[in-house]
N, C-alpha and C positions, 0 to 999 in steps of 0.2 A: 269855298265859294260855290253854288250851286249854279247849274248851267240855265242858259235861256234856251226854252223850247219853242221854236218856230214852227207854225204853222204853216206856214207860205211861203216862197221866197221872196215877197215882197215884206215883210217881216224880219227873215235873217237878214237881208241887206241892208235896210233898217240899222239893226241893229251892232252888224258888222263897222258901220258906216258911224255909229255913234259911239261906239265904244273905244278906248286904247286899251283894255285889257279884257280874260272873260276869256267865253265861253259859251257855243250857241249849237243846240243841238237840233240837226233838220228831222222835221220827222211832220213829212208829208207826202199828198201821193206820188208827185214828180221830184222827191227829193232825192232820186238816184240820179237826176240826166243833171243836176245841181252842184253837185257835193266837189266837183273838182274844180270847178269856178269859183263857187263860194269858197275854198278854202282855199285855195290864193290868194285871195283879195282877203281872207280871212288874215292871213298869212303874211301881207304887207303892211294890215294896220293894228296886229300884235291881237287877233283873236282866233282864240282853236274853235276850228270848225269841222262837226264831229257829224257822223253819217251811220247809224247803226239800224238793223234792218231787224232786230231781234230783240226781247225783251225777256231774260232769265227771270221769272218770278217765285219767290216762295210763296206756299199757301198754306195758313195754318191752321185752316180749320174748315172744315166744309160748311160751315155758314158764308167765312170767308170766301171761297170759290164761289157760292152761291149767289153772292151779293156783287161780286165782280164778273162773273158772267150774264149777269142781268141786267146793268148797268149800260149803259150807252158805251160802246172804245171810241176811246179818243184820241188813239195812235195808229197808224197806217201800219205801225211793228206788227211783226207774228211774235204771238204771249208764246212760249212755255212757260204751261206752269205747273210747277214741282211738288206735290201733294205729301204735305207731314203730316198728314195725319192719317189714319185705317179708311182707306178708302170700301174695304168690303164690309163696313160697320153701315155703307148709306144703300136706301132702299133704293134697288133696282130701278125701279120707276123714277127717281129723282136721279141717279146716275144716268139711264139714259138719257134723260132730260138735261141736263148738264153739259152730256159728250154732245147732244145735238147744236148746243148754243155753242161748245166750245168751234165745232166744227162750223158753224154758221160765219164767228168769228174769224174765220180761219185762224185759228189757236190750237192746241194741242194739250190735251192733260197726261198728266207725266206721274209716274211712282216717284216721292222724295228723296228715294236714295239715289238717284242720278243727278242729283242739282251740284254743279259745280261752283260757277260764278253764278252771283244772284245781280239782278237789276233793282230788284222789286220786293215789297214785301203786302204782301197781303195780309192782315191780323181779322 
């Protein structure tokens, strides 16, 4: 079963509130002064309510990075993200440009041999 991704917490409780089973994951800007309320109440009407501040991603191709750092975020999470592929194959100039968006994002580009748990996958 795949989780609900709240936006708001007028959304998790929402959704907390209509559910008896499940799974709701907060992922907004105030959803750290949240996540211990919400999952009590989470917690009384039989829904895990889940608070992660981090997004493990793989990324399989530097088109891939390319097309998700360009892209709108639409998670308040900080990405790592785990690069499989030869990162010194891309030309300087578009690496720069990458680490600036990544950095803009506040995200991080990562060599793939450090990826442990993955969140994400990027193709």
């Amino acid at each position: 079963m795949s989780a609900f991704i709240a936006r708001s917490r007028a959304s998790a409780v929402a959704y907390i509130n209509a559910c008896a089973k499940g799974t709701v994951e907060l992922d907004y800007e105030t959803a750290w002064e949240d996540a211990i309320e919400l999952g009590r109440l989470g917690q009384k009407l039989g829904v895990d309510v889940q608070y992660r501040t981090v997004e493990h991603i793989c990324v399989e191709s530097a088109d891939a990075l390319t097309r998700g750092l360009r892209e709108e975020k639409r998670t308040f999470r900080q990405r790592y993200l785990y690069c499989r592929f030869d990162m010194v194959a891309l030309p300087e100039t578009i690496l720069c440009e990458l680490e600036s968006l990544a950095i803009e994002h506040g995200d991080y580009i990562l060599p793939g041999h450090l990826l442990g748990e993955t969140t994400l996958v990027w193709r």
